[in-house]
N, C-alpha and C positions, 0 to 999 in steps of 0.2 A: 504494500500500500504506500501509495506515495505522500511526501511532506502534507501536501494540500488537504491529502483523503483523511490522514488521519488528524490534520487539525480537527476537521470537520466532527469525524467520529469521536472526537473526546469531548466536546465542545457537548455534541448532543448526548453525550453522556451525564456531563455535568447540570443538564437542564432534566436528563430527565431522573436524575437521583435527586435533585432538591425537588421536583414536582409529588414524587415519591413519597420526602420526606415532609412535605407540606400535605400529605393522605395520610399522614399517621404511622406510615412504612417505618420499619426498623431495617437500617442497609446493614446488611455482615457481612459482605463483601463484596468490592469492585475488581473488573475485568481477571475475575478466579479461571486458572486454567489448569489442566490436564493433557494426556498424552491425546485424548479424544477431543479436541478442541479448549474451547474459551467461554463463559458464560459474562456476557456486561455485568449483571446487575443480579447478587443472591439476597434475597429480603424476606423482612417480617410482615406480613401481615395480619396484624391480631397473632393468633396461634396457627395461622397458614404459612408454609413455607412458598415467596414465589421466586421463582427465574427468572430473568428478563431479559427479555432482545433489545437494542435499544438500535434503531436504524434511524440516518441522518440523512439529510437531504438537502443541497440546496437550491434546486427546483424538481417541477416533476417530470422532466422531460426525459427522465427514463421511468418515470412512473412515482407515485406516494412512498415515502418510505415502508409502509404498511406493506404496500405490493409486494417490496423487496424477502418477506417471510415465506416460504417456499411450503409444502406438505415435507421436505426432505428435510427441511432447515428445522422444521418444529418439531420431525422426532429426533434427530440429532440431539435438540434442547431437552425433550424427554429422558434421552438417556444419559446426556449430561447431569443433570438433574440427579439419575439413579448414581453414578459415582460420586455427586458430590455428598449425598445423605449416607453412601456406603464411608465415605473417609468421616463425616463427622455423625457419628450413630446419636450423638444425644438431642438432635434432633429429627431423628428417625422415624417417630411415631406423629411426626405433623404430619399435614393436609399437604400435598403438593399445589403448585397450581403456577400455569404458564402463564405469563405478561407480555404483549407487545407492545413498546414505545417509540413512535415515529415521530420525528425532530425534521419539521421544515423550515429551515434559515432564508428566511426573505434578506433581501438585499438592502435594507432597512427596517427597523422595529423589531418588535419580540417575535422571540422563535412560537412557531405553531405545536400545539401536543398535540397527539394522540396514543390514546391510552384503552389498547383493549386488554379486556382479562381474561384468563381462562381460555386460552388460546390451544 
C-alpha cells in the first residue's frame, strides 16, 4: 500500500475508533494481527465482542467504502475473529459480532460514517 493509501486508511481508522468510542465501545485493540491477516478494530460492546473492518475512501469512484466488504473479506473476518478469542480465552464466552465502518473523506469538511453491525 502506498504513502497516500495508507495515510488515508489510518486517518479513517482514527474516525472510526473515536465514533466507536463516542457509542459506548470499549476498543482493546487496534490494527491486531496474525499469521491469517489483520483485524482494524477488536471492541466492546456492552458484553458483545465486535471486529471491525474499517474501509476508507476518498471518493466513490471505485464504489462506497461499504462496497469494498466482499462475502470472502467477511468470513476471512469470521475466522479472524475465531483466532483472536482462541489466543485471548477470557473473553471467550462473549457474543461475537461483525462491524463494518466506511470512512468517506470529502475534499472539504467532516468525514462521512457509516456504520453497519452484525455484518
Amino acid at each position: 500500500m502506498g504513502g497516500r493509501n495508507r495515510a488515508v486508511g489510518a486517518y479513517g481508522e482514527r474516525v472510526a475508533a473515536r465514533r466507536l468510542l463516542e457509542l459506548g465501545y470499549e476498543i482493546l485493540a487496534t490494527n491486531w494481527r496474525c499469521r491469517e491477516g489483520e483485524v482494524d478494530i477488536i471492541a466492546l460492546d456492552g458484553t458483545c465482542l465486535v471486529v471491525v473492518e474499517v474501509k476508507t475512501r476518498t471518493s466513490d469512484r471505485f464504489g462506497s467504502p461499504i462496497e469494498a466488504i466482499t462475502p470472502r473479506k467477511a468470513a476471512r473476518l469470521r475466522r479472524l475473529a475465531g483466532t483472536w478469542l482462541a489466543q485471548h480465552p477470557h473473553v471467550a464466552s462473549r457474543r461475537v459480532r461483525i462491524d463494518i465502518v466506511g470512512v468517506r473523506q470529502p475534499p472539504r469538511g467532516a468525514a462521512e460514517v457509516t456504520h453497519l453491525m452484525g455484518v
